[in-house]
GUKOLKOL-257307 format. One record per atom (N, C-alpha, C, O, CB): x, y, z. Coordinates in steps of 0.02 Angstrom, whole numbers, plus 50000, padded with zeros to 5 digits. Glycine has a CB too. Example, Ala and Ser with C-alpha at 12.3 -4.5 7.8 and 13.67 -1.06 7.14 Angstrom:
BEGIN
506604971650390;506154977550390;506604983550390;507124983450423;505654977650452;506424988850354;506844994750357;506455000250394;506705005750402;507044997050286;
END
This chain:
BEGIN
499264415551263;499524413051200;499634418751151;500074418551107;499054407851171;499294423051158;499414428951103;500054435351128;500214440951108;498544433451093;500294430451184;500714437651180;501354434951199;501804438251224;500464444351235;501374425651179;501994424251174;502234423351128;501954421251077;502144420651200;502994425351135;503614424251077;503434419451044;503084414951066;504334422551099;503744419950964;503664415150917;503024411750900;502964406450869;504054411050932;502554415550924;501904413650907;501594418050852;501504424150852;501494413750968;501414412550795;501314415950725;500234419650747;499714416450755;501454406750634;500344426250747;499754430150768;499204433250692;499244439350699;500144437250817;498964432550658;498774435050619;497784436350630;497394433250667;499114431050565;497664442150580;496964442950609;496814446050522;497174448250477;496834449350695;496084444550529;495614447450458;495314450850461;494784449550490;495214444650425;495464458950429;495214463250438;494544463550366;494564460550312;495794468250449;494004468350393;493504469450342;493194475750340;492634475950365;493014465050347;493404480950316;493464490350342;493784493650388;493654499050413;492934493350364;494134490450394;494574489850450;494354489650527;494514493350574;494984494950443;493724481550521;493494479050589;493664473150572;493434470350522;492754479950616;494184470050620;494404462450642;493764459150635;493284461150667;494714461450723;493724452850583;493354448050591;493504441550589;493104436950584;492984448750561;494134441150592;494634432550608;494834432650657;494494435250701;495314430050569;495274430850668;496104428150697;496294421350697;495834417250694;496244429650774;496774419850699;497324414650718;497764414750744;497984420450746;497554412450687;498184409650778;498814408450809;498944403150801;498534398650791;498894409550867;499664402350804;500044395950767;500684396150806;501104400450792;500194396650675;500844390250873;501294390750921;501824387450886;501704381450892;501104388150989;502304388150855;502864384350800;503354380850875;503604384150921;503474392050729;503364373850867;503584369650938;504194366750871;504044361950836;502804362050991;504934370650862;505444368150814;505694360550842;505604355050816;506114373950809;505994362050897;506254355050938;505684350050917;505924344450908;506294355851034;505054350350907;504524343650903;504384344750822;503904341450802;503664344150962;504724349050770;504514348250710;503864351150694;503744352850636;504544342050696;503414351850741;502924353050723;502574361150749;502864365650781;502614347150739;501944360950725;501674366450746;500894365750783;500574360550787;501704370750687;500724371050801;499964368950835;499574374150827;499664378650868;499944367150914;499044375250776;498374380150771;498244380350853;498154375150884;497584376250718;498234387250886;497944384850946;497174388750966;496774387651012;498524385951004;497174392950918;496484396650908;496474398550843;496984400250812;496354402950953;495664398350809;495494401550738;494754401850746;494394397450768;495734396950666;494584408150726;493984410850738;493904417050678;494304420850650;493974413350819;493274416250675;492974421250616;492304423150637;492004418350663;492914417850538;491954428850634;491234432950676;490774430550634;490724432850577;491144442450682;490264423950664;489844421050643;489714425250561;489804422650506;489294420850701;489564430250571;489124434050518;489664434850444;489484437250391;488864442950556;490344432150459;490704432550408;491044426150380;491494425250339;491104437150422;490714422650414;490934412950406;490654412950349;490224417150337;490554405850463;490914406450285;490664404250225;490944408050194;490824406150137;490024403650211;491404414550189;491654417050149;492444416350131;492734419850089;491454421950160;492774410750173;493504408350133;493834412350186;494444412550181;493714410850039;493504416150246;494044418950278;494304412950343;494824415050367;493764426850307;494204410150357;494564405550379;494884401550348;495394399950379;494334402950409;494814398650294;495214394250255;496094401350228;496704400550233;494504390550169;495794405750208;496464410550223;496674410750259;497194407750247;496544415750222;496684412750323;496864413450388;497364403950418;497824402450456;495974415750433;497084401850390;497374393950410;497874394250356;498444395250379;496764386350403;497864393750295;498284395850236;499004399450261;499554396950270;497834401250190;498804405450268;499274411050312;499644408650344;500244407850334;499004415450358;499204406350407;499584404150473;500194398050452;500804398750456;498954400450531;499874392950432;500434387450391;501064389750349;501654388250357;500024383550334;500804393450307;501594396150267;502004400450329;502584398350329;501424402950184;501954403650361;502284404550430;502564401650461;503044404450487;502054405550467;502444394550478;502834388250526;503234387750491;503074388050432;502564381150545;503834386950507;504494383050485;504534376950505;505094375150525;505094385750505;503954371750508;503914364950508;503634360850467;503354363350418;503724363450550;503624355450473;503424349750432;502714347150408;502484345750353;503654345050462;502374347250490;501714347650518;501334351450566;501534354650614;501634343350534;500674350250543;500524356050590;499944352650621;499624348850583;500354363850556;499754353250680;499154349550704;498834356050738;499034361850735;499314342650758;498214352850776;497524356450810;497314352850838;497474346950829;496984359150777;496784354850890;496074352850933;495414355250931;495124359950957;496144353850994;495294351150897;494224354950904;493994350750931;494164344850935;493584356150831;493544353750953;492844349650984;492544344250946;492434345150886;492234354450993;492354337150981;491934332550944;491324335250894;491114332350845;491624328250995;491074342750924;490504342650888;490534346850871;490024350250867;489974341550905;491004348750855;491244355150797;491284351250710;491754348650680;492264358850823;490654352150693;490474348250628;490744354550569;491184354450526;489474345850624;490354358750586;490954365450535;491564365050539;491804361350496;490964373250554;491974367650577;492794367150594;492974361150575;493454360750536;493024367950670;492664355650597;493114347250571;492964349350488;493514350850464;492574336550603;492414350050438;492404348550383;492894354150353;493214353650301;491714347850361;492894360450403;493344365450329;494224362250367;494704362150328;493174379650335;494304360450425;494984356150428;495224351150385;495794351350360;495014352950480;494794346650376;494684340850325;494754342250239;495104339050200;493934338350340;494214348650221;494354348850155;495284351050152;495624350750101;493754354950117;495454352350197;496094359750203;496704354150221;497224355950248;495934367850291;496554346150199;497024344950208;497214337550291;497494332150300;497234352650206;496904341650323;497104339350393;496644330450407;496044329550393;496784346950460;496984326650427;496484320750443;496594318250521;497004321950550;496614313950388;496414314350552;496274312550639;496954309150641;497304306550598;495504306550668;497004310150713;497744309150741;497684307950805;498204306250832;498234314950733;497404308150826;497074309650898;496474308550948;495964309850916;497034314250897;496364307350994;495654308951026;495914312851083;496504311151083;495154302051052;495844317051130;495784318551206;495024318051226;494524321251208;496084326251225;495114312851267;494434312551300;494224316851354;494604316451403;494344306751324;493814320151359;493674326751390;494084330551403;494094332351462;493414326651439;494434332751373;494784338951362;494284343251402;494284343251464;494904341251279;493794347251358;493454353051376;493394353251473;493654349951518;492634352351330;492994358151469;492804358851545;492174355451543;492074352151594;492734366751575;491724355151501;491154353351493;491254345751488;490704343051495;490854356951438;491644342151482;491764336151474;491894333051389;492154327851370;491184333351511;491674337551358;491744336951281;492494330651265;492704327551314;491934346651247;492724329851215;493294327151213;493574330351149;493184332351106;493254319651216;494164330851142;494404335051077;494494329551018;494314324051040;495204339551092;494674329150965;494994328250923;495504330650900;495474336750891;494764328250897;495984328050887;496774329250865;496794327850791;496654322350768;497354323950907;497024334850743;496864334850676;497974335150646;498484337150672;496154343850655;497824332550596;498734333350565;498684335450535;498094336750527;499224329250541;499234339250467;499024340250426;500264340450420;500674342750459;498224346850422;500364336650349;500904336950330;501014341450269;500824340650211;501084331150323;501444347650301;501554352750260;501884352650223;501784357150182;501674356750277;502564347550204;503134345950153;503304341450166;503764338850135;503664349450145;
END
């Protein structure tokens, strides 16, 4: 995913050591877009760098909406998705390998 075309790539630097990233696969034909990874180094979470990084990534899509997949028990990630906008759309039931099931998040950009 990170090293295909039209995939919006961005990362958060902090002394100049990476402590984010994101990607944002912009699907034009379906209007929409898809967070398909966002990550920040435990030790730098709570500080707004993911809510930037999601920020970022969105003004980038040239679509309407933008959706994602987290984990059921991703209680962090669902709440900073949620304050940021995004509400349920979705279930995949075991998605994961582990059997987990995802949640499918929306979020309408204009």
């Amino acid at each position: 995913m990170l090293t295909f075309a039209g995939v919006v790539r961005l990362k958060a630097l902090v002394n100049a050591t990476m402590v984010g990233f994101i990607a944002g696969d912009v699907r034009r034909e379906e209007g929409v877009g898809w967070i398909t990874t966002l990550g920040v180094l435990p030790e730098y979470r709570r500080r707004g760098i993911g809510t930037a990084l999601l920020h970022a990534c969105e003004a980038q899509m040239p679509v309407e909406r933008v959706r994602l997949s987290v984990r059921r028990s991703n209680d962090e990630a669902i709440a900073l998705y949620l304050r940021q906008g995004y509400h349920h759309n979705g279930i995949w039931p075991a998605y994961y390998l582990d059997g987990e099931d995802a949640l499918v998040l929306e979020k309408w950009l204009r």
